[in-house]
C-alpha positions as a Markdown table, in Angstrom:
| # | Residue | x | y | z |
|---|---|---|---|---|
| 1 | Unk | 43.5 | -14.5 | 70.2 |
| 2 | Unk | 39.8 | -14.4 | 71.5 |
| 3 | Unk | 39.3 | -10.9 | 69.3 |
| 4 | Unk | 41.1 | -12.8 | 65.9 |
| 5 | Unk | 39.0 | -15.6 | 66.1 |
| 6 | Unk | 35.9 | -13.8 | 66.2 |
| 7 | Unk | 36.9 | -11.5 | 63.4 |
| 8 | Unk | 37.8 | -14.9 | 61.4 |
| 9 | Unk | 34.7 | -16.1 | 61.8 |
| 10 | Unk | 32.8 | -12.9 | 60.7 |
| 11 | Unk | 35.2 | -13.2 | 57.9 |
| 12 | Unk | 33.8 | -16.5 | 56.6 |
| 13 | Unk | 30.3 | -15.6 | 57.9 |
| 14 | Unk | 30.7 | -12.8 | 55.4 |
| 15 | Unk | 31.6 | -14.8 | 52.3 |
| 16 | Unk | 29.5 | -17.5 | 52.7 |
| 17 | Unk | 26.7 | -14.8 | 52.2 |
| 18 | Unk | 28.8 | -13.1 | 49.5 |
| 19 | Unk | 28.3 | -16.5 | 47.6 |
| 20 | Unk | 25.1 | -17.7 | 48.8 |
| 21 | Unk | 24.0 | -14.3 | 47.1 |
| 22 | Unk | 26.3 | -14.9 | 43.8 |
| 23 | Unk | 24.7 | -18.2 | 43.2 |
| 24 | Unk | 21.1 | -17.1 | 43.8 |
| 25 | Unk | 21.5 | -13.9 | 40.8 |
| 26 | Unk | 22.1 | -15.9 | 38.0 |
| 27 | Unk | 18.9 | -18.3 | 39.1 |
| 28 | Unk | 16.9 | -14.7 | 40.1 |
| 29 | Unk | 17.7 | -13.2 | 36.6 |
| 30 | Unk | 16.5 | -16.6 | 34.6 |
| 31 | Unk | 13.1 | -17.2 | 36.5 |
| 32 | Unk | 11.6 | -13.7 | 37.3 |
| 33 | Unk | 8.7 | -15.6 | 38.3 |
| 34 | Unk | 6.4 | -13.9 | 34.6 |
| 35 | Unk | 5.2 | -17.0 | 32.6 |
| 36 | Unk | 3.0 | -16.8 | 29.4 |
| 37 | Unk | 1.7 | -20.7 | 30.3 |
| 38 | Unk | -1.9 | -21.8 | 31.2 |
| 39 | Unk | -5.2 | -20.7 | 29.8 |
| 40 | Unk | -6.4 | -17.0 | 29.6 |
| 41 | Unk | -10.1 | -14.9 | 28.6 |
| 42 | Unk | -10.9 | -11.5 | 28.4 |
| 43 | Unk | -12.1 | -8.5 | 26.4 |
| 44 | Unk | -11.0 | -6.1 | 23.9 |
| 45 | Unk | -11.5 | -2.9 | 21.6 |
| 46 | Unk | -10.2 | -1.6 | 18.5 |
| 47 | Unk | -11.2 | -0.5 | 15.0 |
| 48 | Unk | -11.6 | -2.1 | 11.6 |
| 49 | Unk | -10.8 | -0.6 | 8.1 |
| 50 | Unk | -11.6 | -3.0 | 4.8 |
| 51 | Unk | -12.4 | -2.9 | 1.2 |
| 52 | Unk | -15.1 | -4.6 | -0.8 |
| 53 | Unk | -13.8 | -4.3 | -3.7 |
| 54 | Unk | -14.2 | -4.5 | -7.6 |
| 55 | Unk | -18.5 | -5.7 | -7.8 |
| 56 | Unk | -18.0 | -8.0 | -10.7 |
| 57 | Unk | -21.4 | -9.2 | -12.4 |
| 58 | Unk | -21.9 | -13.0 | -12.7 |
| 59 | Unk | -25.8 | -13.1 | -13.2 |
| 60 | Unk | -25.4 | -15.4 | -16.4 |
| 61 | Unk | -26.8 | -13.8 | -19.7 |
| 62 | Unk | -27.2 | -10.2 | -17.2 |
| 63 | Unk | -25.2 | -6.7 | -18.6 |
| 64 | Unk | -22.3 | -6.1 | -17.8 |
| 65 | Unk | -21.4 | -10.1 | -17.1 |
| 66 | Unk | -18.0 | -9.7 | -15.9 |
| 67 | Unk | -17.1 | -6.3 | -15.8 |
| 68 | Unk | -17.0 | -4.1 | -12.5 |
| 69 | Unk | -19.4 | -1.6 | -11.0 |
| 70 | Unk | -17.0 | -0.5 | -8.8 |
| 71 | Unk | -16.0 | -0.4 | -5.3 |
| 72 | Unk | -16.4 | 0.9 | -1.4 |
| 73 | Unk | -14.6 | 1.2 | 1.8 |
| 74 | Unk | -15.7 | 0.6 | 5.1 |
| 75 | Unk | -14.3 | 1.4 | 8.8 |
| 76 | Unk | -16.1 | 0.8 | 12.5 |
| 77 | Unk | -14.9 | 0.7 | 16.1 |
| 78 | Unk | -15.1 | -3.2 | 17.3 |
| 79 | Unk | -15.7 | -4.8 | 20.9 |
| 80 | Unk | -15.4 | -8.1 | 21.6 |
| 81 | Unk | -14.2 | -11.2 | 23.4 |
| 82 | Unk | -11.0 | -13.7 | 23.2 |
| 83 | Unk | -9.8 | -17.1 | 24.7 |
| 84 | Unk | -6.7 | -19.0 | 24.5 |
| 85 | Unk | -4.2 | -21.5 | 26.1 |
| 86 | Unk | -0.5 | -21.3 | 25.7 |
| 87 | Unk | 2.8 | -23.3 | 26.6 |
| 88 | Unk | 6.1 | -22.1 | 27.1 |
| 89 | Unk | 9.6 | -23.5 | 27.6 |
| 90 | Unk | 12.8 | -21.7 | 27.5 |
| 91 | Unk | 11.1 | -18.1 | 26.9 |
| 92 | Unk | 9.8 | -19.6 | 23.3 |
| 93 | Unk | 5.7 | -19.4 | 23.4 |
| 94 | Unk | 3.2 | -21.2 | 21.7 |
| 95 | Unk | -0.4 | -21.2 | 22.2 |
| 96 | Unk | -3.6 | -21.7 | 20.7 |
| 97 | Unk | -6.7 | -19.2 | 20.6 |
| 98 | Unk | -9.8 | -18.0 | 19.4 |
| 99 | Unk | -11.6 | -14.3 | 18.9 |
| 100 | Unk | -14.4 | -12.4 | 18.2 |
| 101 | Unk | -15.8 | -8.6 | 17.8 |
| 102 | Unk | -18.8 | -7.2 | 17.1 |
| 103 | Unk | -18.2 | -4.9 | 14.5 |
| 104 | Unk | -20.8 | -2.3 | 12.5 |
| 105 | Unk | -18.8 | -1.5 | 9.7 |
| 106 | Unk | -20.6 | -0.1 | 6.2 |
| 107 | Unk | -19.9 | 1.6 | 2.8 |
| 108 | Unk | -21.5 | 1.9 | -0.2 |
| 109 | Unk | -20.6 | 3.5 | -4.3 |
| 110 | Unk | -22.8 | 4.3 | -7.2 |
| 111 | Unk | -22.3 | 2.0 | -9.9 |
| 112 | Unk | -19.6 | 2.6 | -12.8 |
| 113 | Unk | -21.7 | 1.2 | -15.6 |
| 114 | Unk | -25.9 | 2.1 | -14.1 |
| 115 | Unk | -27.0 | 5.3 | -13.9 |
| 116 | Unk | -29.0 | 5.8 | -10.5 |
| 117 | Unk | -27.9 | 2.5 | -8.8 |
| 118 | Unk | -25.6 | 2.0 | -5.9 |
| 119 | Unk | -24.2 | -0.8 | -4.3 |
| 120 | Unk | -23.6 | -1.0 | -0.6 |
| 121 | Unk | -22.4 | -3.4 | 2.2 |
| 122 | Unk | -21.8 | -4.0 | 6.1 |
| 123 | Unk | -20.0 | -5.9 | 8.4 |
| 124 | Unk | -21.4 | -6.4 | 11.9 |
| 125 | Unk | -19.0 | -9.4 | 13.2 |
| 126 | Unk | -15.7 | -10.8 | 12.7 |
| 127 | Unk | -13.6 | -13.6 | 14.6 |
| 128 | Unk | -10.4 | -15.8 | 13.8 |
| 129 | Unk | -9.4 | -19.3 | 15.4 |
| 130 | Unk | -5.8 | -18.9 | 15.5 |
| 131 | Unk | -2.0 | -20.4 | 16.4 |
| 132 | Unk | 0.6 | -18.2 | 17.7 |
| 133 | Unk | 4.2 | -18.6 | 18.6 |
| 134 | Unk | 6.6 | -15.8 | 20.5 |
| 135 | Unk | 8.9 | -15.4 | 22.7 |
| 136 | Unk | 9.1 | -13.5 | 26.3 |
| 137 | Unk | 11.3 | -11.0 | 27.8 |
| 138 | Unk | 10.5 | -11.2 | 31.2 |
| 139 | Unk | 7.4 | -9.5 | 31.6 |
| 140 | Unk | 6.9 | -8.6 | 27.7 |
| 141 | Unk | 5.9 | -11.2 | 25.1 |
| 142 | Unk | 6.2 | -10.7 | 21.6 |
| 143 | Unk | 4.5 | -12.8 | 18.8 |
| 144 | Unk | 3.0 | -13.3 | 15.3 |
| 145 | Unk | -0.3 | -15.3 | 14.9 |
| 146 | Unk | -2.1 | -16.9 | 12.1 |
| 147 | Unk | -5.1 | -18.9 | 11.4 |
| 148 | Unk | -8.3 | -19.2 | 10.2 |
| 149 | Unk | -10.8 | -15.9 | 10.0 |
| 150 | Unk | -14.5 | -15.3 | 9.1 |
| 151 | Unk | -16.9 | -12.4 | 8.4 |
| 152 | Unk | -20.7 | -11.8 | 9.5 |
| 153 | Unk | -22.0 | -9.6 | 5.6 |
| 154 | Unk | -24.6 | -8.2 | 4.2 |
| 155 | Unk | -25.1 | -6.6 | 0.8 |
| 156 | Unk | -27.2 | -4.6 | -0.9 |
| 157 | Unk | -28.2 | -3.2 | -4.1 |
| 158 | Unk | -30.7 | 0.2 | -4.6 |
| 159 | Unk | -31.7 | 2.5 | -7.0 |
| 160 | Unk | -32.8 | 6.1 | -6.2 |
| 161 | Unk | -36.3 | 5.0 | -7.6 |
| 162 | Unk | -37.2 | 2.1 | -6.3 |
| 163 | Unk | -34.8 | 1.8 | -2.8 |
| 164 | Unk | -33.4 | -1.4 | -1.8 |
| 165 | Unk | -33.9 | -3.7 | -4.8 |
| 166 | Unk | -31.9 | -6.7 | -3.8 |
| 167 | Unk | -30.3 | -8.0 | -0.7 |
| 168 | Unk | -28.1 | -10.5 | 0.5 |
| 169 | Unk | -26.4 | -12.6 | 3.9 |
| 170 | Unk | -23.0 | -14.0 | 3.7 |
| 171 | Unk | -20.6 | -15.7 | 6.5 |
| 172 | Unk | -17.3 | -15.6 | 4.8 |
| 173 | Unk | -14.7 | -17.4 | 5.3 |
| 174 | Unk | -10.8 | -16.6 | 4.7 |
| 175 | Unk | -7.0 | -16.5 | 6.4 |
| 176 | Unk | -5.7 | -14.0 | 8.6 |
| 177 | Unk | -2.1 | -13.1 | 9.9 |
| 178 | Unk | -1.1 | -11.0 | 12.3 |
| 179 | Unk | 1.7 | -9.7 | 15.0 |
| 180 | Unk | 1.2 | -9.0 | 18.5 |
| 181 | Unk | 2.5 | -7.8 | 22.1 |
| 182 | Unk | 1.1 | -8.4 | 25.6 |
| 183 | Unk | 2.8 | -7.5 | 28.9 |
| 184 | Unk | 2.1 | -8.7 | 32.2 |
| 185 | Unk | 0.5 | -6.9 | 34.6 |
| 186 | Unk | 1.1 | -9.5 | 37.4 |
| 187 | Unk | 0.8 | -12.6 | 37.6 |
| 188 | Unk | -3.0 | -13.0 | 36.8 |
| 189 | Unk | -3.2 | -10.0 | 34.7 |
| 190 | Unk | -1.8 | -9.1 | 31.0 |
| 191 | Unk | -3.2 | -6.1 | 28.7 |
| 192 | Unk | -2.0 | -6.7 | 25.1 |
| 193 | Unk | -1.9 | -4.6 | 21.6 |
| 194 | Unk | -2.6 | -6.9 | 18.5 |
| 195 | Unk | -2.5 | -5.9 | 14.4 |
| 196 | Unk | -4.5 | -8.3 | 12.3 |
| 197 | Unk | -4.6 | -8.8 | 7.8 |
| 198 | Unk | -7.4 | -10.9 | 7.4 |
| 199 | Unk | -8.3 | -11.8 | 3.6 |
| 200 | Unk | -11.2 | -13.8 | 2.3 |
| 201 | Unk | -10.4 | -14.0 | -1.5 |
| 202 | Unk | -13.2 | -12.8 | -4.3 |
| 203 | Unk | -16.2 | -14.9 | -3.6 |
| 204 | Unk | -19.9 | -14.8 | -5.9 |
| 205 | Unk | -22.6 | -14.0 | -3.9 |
| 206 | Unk | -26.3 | -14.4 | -4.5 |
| 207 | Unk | -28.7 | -11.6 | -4.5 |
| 208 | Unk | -31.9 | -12.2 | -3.6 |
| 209 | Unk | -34.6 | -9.6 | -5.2 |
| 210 | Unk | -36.7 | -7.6 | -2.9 |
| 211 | Unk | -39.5 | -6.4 | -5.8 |
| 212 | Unk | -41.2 | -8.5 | -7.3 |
| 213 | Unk | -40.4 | -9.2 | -11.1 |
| 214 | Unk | -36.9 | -9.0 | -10.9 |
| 215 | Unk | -34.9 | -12.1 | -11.3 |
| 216 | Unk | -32.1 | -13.6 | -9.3 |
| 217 | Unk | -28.8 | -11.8 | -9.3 |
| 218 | Unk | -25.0 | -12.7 | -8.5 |
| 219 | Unk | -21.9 | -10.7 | -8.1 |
| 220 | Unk | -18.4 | -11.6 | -7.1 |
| 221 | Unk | -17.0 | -9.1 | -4.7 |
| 222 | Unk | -13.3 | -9.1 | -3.3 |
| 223 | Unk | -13.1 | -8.4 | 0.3 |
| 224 | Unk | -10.4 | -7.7 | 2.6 |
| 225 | Unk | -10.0 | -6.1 | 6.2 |
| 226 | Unk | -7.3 | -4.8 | 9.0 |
| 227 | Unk | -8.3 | -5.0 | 12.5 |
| 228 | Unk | -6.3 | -3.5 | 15.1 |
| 229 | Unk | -6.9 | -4.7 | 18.8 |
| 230 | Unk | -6.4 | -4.1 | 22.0 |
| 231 | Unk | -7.6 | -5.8 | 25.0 |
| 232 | Unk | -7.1 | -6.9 | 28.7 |
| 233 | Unk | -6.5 | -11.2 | 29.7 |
| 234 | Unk | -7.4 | -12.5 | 32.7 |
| 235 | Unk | -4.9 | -15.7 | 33.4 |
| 236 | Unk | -5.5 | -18.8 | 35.5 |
């Protein structure tokens, strides 16, 4: 009777574990512990690819008022920094953040319509203030972003005779939208892999002249850029 009794009790020893340990799964496979809540900095590196596209004259009573000289491409690698806070409830993300890369990006094409001038420009800094919303997958979160972007330009027109003949410095403003992945490292750590299409519309910008005689100058110039990212964050 001794030898049953103590097998009984193993017995229910036995499944009171079994169910202690079938309660605690379904909690264990809701809350692995990964959140993508609090505040986060770090550093990143990627490239940038854009367009300055169709160099429209607007110097009133100039030639060629509103017709096209043409158009460039430029590229560069990028470094930079980001910040950010996010909430999360239920897996669903949202957050709040703000970039910026240093960038030295240039191009330049001769002119359609002038014989022996070319127009050329450079991008040395871009950054975006941004919302994003996602949702995680234990450690992996998924997400698209969008917000507002801007541009550090400069432009420049030259002609093989006389060089650099006008020049000008622009901080453009525009929209950008973009998708994104990050996956915790641990806890503190995350390393993520963002796309970017930031577009700041056809704006005029005024050329300043760099010899002296020539008048003031203006040309509206559509620019548009793709940056790709990727980057470490440093959670607390």
């Amino acid at each position: 009777m001794g030898l049953s009794d103590t097998k009984m009790r193993a017995a229910v020893r036995a499944a009171c574990l079994a169910t202690a340990a079938l309660t605690a799964a379904p909690a264990l496979a809701q809350d692995t512990g990964w959140r993508h809540a609090g505040c986060h900095a770090g550093v990143h590196a990627g490239g940038l690819w854009g367009e300055a596209a169709d160099w429209t004259v607007k110097t009133p009573g100039g030639d060629f008022f509103g017709q096209s000289l043409g158009s460039h491409s430029l590229s560069s690698g990028i470094g930079g920094i980001q910040a950010g806070c996010d909430i999360e409830r239920d897996g669903f993300v949202l957050g709040v953040g703000a970039d910026y890369s240093w960038a030295d990006a240039s191009g330049s094409h001769p002119s359609r319509l002038e014989r022996g001038v070319f127009y050329s420009s450079r991008i040395s800094g871009t950054g975006a203030v941004i919302a994003r919303a996602g949702y995680r997958v234990d450690r992996i979160l998924g997400y698209v972003r969008a917000g507002l972007a801007w541009q550090n330009d400069s432009y420049e027109a030259s002609t093989i005779i006389t060089g650099p003949a006008y020049s000008a410095n622009e901080l453009r403003t525009g929209w950008t939208l973009g998708v994104g992945g990050e996956y915790s490292v641990n806890e503190r750590l995350g390393v993520f892999l963002e796309y970017d299409y930031r577009d700041y519309g056809n704006d005029t910008i005024g050329l300043t002249p760099l010899i002296p005689g020539l008048g003031p100058a203006s040309v509206a110039i559509d620019s548009r850029t793709s940056v790709v990212r990727a980057g470490v964050n440093l959670w607390f």
